[in-house]
Every structure is written in structure tokens, then in C-alpha cells.
C-alpha positions in Angstrom: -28.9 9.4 -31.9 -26.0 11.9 -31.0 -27.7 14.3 -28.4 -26.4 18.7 -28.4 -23.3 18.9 -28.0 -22.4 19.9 -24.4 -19.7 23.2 -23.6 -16.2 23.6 -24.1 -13.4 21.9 -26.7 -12.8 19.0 -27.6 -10.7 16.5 -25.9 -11.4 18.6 -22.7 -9.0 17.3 -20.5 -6.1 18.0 -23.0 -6.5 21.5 -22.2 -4.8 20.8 -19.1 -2.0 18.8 -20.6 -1.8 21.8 -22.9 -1.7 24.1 -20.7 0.8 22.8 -18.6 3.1 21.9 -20.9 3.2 25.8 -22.0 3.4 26.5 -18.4 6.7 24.6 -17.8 8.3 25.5 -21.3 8.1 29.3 -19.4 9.2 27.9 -16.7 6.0 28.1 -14.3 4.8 25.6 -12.1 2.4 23.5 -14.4 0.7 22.0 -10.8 -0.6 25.8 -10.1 -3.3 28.2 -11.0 -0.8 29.7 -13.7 -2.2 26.9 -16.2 -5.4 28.9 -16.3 -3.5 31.8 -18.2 -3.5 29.7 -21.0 -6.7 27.4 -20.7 -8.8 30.4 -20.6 -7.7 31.8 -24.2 -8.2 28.2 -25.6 -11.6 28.4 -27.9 -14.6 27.2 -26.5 -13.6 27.7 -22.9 -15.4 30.5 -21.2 -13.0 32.9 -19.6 -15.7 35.5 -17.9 -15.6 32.9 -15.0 -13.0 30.7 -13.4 -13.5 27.0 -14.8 -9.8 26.2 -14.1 -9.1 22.5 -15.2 -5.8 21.4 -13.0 -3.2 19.4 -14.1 -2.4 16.7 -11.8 -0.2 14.0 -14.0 3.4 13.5 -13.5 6.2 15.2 -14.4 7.9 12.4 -16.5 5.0 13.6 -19.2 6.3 17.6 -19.1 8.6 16.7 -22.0 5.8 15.7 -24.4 3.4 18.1 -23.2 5.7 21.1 -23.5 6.5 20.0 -27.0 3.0 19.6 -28.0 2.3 23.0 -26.6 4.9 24.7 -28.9 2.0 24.2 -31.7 -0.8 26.1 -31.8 -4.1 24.2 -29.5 -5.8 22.5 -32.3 -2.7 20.9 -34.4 -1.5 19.6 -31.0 -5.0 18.4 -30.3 -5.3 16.9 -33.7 -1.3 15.1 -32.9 -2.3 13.7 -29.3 -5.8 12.1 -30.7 -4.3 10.6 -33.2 -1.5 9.1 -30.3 -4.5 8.0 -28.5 -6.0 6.3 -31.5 -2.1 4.4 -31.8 -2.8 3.5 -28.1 -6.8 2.1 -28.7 -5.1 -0.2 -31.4 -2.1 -1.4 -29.9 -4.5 -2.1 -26.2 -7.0 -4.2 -28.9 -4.0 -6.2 -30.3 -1.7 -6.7 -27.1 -5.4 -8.2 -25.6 -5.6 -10.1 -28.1 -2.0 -11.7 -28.0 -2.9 -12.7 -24.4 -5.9 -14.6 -25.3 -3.7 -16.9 -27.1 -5.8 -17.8 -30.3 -7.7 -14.2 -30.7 -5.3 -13.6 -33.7 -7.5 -14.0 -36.8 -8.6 -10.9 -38.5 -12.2 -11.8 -37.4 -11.0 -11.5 -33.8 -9.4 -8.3 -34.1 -12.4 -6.6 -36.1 -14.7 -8.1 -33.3 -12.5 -6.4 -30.5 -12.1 -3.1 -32.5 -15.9 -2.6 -31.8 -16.4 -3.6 -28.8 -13.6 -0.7 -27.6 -15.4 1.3 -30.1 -18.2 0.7 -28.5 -17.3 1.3 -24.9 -18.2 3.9 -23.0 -15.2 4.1 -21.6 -13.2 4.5 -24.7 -15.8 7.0 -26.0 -15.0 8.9 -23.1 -11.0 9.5 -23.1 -10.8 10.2 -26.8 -13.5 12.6 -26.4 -11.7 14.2 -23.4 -8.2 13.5 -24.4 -7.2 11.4 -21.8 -4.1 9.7 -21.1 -5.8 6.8 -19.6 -5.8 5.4 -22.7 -2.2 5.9 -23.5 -1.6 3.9 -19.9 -3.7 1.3 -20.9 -2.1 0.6 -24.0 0.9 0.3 -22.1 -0.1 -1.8 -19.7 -1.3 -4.3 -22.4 2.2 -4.1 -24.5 3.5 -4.7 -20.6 1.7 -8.0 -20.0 2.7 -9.6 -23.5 5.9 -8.0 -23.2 6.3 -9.8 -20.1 5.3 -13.1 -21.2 7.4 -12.6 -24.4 10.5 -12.1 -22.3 11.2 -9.2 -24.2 13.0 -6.8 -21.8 13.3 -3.8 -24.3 10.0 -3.8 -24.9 8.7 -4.4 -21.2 10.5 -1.4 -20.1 9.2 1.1 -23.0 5.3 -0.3 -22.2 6.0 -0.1 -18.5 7.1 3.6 -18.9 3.9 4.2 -20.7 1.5 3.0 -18.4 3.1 5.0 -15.9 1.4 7.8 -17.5 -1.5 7.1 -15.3 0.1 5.4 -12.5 -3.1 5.1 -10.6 -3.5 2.8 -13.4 0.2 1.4 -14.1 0.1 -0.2 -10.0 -1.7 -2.3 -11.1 1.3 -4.3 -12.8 2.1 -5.5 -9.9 0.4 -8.4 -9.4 2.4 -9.8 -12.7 6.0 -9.8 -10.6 6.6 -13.6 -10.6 9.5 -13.9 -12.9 12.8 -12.4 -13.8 12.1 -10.5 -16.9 9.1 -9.1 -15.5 10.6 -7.8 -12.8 14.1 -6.1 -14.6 11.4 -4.9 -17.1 9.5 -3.3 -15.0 12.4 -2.0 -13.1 14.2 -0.3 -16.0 10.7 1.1 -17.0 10.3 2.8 -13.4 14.0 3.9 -13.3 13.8 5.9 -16.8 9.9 7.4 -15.3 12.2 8.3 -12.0 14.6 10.3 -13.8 12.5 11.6 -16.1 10.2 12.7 -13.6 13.9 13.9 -11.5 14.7 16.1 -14.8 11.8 17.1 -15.4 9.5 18.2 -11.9 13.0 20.0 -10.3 15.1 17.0 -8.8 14.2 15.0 -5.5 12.2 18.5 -4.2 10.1 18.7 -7.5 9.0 14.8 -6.6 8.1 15.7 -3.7 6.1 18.8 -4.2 3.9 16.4 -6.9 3.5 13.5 -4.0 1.9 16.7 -2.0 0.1 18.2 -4.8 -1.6 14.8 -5.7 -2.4 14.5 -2.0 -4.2 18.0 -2.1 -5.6 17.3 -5.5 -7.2 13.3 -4.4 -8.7 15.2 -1.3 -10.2 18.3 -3.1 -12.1 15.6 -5.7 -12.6 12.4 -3.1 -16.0 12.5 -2.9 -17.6 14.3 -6.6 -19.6 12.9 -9.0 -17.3 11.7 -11.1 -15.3 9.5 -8.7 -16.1 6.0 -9.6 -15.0 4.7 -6.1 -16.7 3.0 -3.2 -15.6 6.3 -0.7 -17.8 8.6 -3.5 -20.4 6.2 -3.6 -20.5 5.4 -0.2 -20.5 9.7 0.6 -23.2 9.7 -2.5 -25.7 7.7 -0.3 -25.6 9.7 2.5 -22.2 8.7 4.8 -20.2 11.2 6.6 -16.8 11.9 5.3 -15.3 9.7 8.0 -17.4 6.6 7.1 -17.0 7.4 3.3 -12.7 7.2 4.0 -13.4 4.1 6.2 -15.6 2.5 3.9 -12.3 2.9 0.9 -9.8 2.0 3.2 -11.8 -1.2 3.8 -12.7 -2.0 0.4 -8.8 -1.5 -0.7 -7.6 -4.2 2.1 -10.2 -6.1 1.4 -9.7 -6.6 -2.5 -6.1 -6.1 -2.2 -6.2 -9.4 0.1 -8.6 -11.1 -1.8 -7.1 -11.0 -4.7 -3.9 -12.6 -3.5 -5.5 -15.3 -1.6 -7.7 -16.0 -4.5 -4.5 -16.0 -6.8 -3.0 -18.5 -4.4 -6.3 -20.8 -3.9 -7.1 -20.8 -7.0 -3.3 -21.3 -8.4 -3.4 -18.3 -11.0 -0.8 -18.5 -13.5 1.0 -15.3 -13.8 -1.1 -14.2 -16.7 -4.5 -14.7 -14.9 -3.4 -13.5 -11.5 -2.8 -10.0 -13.4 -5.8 -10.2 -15.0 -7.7 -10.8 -12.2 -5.5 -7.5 -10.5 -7.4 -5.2 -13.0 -10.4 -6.7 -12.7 -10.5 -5.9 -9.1 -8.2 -2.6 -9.4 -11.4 0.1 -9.4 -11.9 -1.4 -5.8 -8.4 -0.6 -4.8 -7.7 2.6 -5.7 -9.0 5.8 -4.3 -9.2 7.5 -7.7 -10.7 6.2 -10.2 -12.8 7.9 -13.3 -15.4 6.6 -15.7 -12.0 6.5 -18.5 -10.1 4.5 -16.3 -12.0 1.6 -17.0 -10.7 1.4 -20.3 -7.8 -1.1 -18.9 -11.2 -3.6 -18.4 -11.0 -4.3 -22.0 -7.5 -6.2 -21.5 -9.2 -9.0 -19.2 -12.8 -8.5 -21.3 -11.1 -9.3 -24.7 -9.2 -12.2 -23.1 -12.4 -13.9 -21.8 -14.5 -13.4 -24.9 -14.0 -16.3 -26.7 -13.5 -19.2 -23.7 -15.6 -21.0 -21.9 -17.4 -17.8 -19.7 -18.1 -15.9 -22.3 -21.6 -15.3 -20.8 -19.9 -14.3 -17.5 -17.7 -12.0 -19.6 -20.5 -10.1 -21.6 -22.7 -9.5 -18.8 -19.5 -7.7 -17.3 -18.8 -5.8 -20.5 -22.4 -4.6 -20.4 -22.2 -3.3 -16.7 -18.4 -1.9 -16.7 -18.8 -0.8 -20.8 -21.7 1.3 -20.5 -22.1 4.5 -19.5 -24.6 4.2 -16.8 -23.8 7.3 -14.7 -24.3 9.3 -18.0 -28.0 8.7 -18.1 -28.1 11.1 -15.2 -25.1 14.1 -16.8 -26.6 13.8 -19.9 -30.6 12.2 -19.8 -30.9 14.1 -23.5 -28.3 11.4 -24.5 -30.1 8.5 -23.4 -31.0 6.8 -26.4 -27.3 7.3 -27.7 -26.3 5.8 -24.4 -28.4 2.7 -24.6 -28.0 2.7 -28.7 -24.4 2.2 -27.8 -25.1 -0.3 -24.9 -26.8 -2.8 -27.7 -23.7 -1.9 -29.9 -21.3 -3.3 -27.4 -23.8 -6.7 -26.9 -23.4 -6.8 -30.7 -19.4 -6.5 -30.9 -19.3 -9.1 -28.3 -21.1 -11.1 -29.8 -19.0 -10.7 -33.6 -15.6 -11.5 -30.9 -17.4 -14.8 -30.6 -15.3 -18.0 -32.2 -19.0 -19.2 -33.2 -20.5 -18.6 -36.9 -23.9 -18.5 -35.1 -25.8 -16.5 -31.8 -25.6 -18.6 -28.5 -27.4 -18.4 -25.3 -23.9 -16.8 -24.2 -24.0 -14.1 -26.8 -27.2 -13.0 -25.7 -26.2 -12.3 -22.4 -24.7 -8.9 -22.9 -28.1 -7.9 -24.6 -30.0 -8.6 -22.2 -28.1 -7.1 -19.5 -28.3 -4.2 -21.1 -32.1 -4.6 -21.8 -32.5 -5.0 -18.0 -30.4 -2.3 -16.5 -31.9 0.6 -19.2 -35.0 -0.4 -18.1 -34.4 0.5 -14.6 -31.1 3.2 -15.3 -32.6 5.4 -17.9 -36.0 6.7 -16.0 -33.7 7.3 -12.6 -31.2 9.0 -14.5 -34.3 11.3 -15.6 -35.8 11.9 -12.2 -32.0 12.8 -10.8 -30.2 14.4 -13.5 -26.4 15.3 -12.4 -24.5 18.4 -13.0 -21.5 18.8 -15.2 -18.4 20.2 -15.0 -18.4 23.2 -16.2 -21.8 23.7 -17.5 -23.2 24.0 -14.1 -20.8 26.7 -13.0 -22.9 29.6 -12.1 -22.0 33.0 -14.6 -19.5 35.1 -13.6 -18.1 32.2 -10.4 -14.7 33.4 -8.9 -12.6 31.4 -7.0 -10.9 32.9 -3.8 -7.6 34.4 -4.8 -5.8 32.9 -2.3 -6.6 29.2 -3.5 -4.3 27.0 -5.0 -4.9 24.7 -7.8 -6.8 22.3 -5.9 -8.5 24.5 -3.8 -10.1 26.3 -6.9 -10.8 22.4 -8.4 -13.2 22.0 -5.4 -14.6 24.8 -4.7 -15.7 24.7 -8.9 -16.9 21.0 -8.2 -18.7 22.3 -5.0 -20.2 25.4 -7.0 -21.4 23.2 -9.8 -23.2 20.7 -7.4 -21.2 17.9 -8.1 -20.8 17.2 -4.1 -24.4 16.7 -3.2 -25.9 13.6 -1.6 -27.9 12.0 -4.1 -28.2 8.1 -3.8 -29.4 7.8 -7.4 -25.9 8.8 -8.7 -24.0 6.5 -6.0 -26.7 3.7 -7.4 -25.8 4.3 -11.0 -22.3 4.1 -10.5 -22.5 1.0 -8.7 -23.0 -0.7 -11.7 -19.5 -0.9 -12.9 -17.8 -2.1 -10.1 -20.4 -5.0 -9.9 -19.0 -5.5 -13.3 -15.3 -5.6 -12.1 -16.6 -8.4 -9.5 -18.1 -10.4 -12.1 -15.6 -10.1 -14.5 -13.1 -11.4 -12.1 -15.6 -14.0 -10.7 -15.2 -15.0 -15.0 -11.7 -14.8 -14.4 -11.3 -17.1 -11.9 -14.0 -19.4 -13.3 -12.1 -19.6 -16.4 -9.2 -21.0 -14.8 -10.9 -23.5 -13.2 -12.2 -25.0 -16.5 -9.4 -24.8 -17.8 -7.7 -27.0 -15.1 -10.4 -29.4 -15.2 -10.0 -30.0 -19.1 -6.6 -30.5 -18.9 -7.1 -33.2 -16.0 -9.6 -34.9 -18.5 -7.2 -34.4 -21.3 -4.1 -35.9 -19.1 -6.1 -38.9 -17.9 -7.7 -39.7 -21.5 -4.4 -39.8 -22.9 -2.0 -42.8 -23.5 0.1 -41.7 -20.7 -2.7 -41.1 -17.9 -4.3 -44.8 -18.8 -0.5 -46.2 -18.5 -0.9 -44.5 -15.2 -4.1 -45.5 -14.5 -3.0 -49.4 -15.6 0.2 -49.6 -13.0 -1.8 -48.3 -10.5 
């Protein structure tokens, strides 16, 4: 089912991790347009036109890029996919030590595939992304965390701040001690690294402004999985499309901690239910980020919601916005959709099918049926495929300047409701994965009245009263 294979290297977005890393080790400013000295003579990349590929992570990760770019492209490439493979395996096994009874071989085989399976998990290894690094880390964070273990909170909260669009949301787990110094000790060694590393308390600075410049240049593209993008793709004006983020960011931010409060979310679930609802919260947010989905997905697989939980894996898992970059890749797309349903179904505690295991299928079933011909009538552009020959950026433009005006050139801007329609989908997921969430909790708390009245104690109870 594997469609032509589109332009460029593999593990695209490495190139910019590549690049600047070799940028800084000459001592160049890897946040500029010097990065594009050394994308363009990477193989595969087309240097007649300007398809400059930004690097907008922080400086704490300078160290391990510049040592990767000491090898030549495709031995580092080879080293940092096979760290991002480390990363898949340790996210499967720290979800799996939250759900508390996932540990069986079974278990772990049946959560393999289903982050095989994902879309987006297909996505940052075939881009390179450190997402999935961040991810990892966040998971080795939340069992570190419960664990107590300091040492080991720290090191997986350094990680995740890799991403720390992603790593924020660790937050919601500060309710205890160890958590807290953890988490602490983890943000004080990415301080200084980031101090050593970006040019001291100026060099911090200069990244806060660069990641300003960078989040406004790609606010409102394609590939922005975020209720302002969606909200611009269906036609609002740039004011409305900010007004309509910074509402849904209160908003879930609030929700979620009244919810945690009503619903009395333990520590574990009230983080859960923070990266359930995180893609509504942030104003950047790409179709790899949704990788840390598999922490709470995994979790829920084999309680009580599990049909909750797969109809969420089906919406956030797949890679509905695809069907319109790539419609040749349909059939892989849904192929891979039915996948997931199955590896969902293999995470199951049962030794047969249920109604809840056929959930996920027919979610998938349902939303291919309407998703794949509206991805054909409104195909999207992609980055940098729809470039035109020969484009040149303004030699005045910074970094983020040339980022936009490339987006803008390859009509990844445009008003097109179809592509604001198809990338609804996931963050309906995220809302019904932590509507799962909070459902599961509530089960939870009712078995364990029934269990405390049924016992010997609660009819003692019962008897005096």
C-alpha cells in the first residue's frame, strides 16, 4: 500500500537539527538563515531554490546536535533514529507502568503496535522529530514521579523539555514533593544548559524572541493542528483566528482544573487528563505532537472505557489531514487506520473480540468514508514540493521571515475549510479521550464504594448504624 515516495531526505526535520548543530560548532547563530549553508548540500534537498527548514528548538539540545553534526549526514541520521526508536520503547513501557497491570508481555506487544501503528509515530520517525524523544520523557516523568525516584524524575523531565511546548504539560502532575524537586532539578540542569549553551541570559532571550517570530510566521499553515489554524482555515480573519486560541486555551486550561477538582483526580489522572486536553492549550501544535496521546491511550486500553478509548485512538491516531497532502496514499492511510483498530484490539485483557473492540474499527470505517473522497476534491500542498522552481526569499529576511514567505509560496496559507474540517478530527479525539478519562475515574470510584460496603468492614458499618 506504500504510495511514491514524496521529495527530500529522510527524517526531514533532522536536517535542521543537523544543520544547526554544525552551525553552532562554527560558531554561527543556529536560529538564522546561516543553517541553510549546510541544509542545502544535504542529499535530496534541492539547492537551485530556497526551501530553508529553520531550526526553532532550544539551545539546551546544541550540545547533542553539534556532536551529531561532527559525523557525516547519514551516520548521524542513522544514530538519532535509532535514539528515537530508544524513545518509542521506553514511551510504550513507562505507559504501560502507569496502567498498573499492562505488564505482561501480551500487553507490551499489543502497545508496540498500536504506536506502530499511529500516525503520529509514523510521522516523527519519518521526519526525525524530537517530539518523540519529549514524549518518552514525559512518560519516564510520570512513573518517575509516582516511583519517588528523584534521579530519574529529573533526567525524564530534562528530556521532555526537548519539546517544551510538549514538556508544559507536566504541570498538572505538581501535587507532591518529589514531583515537584524532580521536576525542579530537571528544569535547573535545561536552564543552564540552555545558559551554556544559547550565549548566557542574552542568548535566552534572543530564543524567547526568535520562537515568538517563528510561532507568528507559522500560526496559521496547514500543518498547525490548532483551533487559531483551523479556525483561519474556515475562513476567520487573523484577529478572530487569535481570539478564537486565546479562548480555547482559557477555556481548557480552566476546565481541566475544575474538572480535576470535581471529579477528585488523583494525581495520576489529573495529568492524564492535562495531555488529553493539551492540543487545545497550546498555540503550536503539529500532527507529531500527538504522539504524547499514546501515554493516556495505552493507560485506558484495558479498563472499563475501552470503547471510549479506541474510538479516540482512531480519531487522534490517524492521519486524517494526510488524505488531503498525500490522496495517492489513501489506501496506506486507511490500511493503517484498520491496523491501529486491530492493535487495540490485541492490548485488550480479553482472549476474544467485544463490542468495545470493535469500536475503533468502525470509527475508522465511518470517518474514511466521509475523509478520503474530501481529501480528493481538496488536495493540500506540501512543504517543499509545492515550492515553485527557482523561489528566492528576500535577502533581507530572517529565518522566520523566509519560513513564511516558503509556507505562503507553497500555498499552505489558503482558506480551505476542508483542511480545517479534517483536522478537526483529532482534537475531537483529545475531548473524547479525556471525556474516557474522567469516566474512568468515576467507575473506578464507584467499584470501590461497592467493594467497601460489600466487605466485612462496610456491613460492620452498616450493622452499628
Amino acid at each position: 500500500m506504500r504510495p511514491p515516495p514524496t521529495q527530500g531526505p529522510f527524517a526531514r526535520d533532522f536536517e535542521a537539527y543537523y544543520a544547526a548543530g554544525a552551525t553552532w560548532n562554527a560558531g554561527g547563530d543556529p536560529w538564522s538563515r546561516a543553517v541553510w549553508n549546510t541544509e542545502r548540500a544535504i542529499g535530496g534537498v534541492d539547492a537551485s531554490r530556497d526551501e530553508l527548514l529553520p531550526y526553532v528548538g532550544p539551545a539546551a539540545a546544541l550540545p547533542l546536535f553539534g556532536a551529531l553534526a561532527r559525523l557525516p549526514y547519514l551516520a548521524a541520521m542513522r544514530i538519532w533514529t535509532a535514539l528515537l526508536v530508544a524513545a518509542l520503547a521506553a514511551l510504550v513501557l513507562g505507559a504501560l507502568a502507569l496502567a498498573r497491570g499492562g505488564g505482561t508481555a501480551a500487553a507490551a506487544a499489543g502497545a508496540l503496535l498500536l504506536a506502530v501503528a499511529s500516525g503520529p509515530v509514523i510521522s516523527a520517525l519519518a521526519l526525525g522529530q524530537a517530539a518523540l524523544l519529549a514524549a518518552a520523557g514525559i512518560a519516564c516523568a510520570l512513573v518517575a514521579y509516582e516511583r519517588r525516584a528523584f534521579a530519574a524524575g529529573a533526567a525524564a523531565t530534562l528530556l521532555a523539555a526537548l519539546q517544551p511546548n510538549l514538556a508544559l504539560a507536566l504541570i498538572a502532575r505538581m501535587r507532591d514533593r518529589v514531583a515537584v524537586l524532580s521536576a525542579a532539578a530537571g528544569g535547573v540542569a535545561f536552564a543552564a544548559l540552555t545558559l551554556a549553551a544559547g550565549g548566557g541570559a542574552g542568548g535566552l532571550f534572543n530564543y524567547v524572541q526568535r520562537l515568538r517570530e517563528h510561532a507568528n510566521a507559522e500560526r496559521f499553515v496547514a500543518i498547525q493542528q490548532t483551533p487559531g489554524a483551523i479556525a483561519w482555515a474556515f475562513g476567520a480573519s487573523p484577529a478572530a483566528a487569535l481570539a478564537v486560541a486565546a479562548a480555547c486555551t482559557v477555556v481548557t486550561v480552566a476546565a481541566v482544573i475544575v474538572v480535576t477538582a470535581r471529579a477528585r483526580l488523583g494525581a495520576r489522572d489529573g495529568a492524564l487528563l492535562a495531555l488529553a486536553a493539551w492540543p487545545l492549550a497550546v498555540p503550536f501544535f503539529h500532527e507529531h505532537d500527538f504522539v504524547v496521546e499514546l501515554v493516556p491511550l495505552i493507560v485506558l486500553a484495558q479498563g472499563a472505557v475501552r470503547a471510549w478509548a479506541g474510538v479516540a485512538a482512531a480519531l487522534v491516531c490517524v492521519d486524517w489531514l494526510g488524505l488531503a497532502q498525500r490522496p495517492a496514499a489513501a489506501p496506506q492511510i486507511v490500511v493503517m487506520g484498520i491496523a491501529l483498530a486491530c492493535a487495540f484490539a490485541a492490548l485488550g485483557k480479553g482472549a476474544r473480540l467485544t463490542r468495545a473492540d470493535l469500536a475503533p474499527f468502525a470509527a475508522v470505517v465511518v470517518l474514511a468514508c466521509a475523509a478520503v473522497p474530501l481529501g480528493r476534491a481538496f488536495p493540500a500542498p506540501v512543504w517543499p514540493d509545492a515550492l515553485p522552481a527557482g523561489y528566492r526569499a528576500p535577502a533581507a529576511a530572517d529565518a522566520s521571515d523566509v519560513w513564511a514567505g516558503e509556507q505562503r509560496a507553497a500555498g499552505l496559507t489558503a482558506w480551505q475549510p476542508a483542511w480545517g474540517a479534517l483536522r478537526t478530527v483529532p482534537l475531537a479525539g483529545c475531548v473524547l479521550l479525556g471525556i474516557a478519562i474522567i469516566r474512568s475515574r468515576r467507575r473506578a470510584d464507584r467499584s470501590e464504594a461497592r467493594t467497601a460496603k460489600a466487605s466485612p468492614a462496610g456491613e460492620a458499618d452498616s450493622a452499628a448504624g
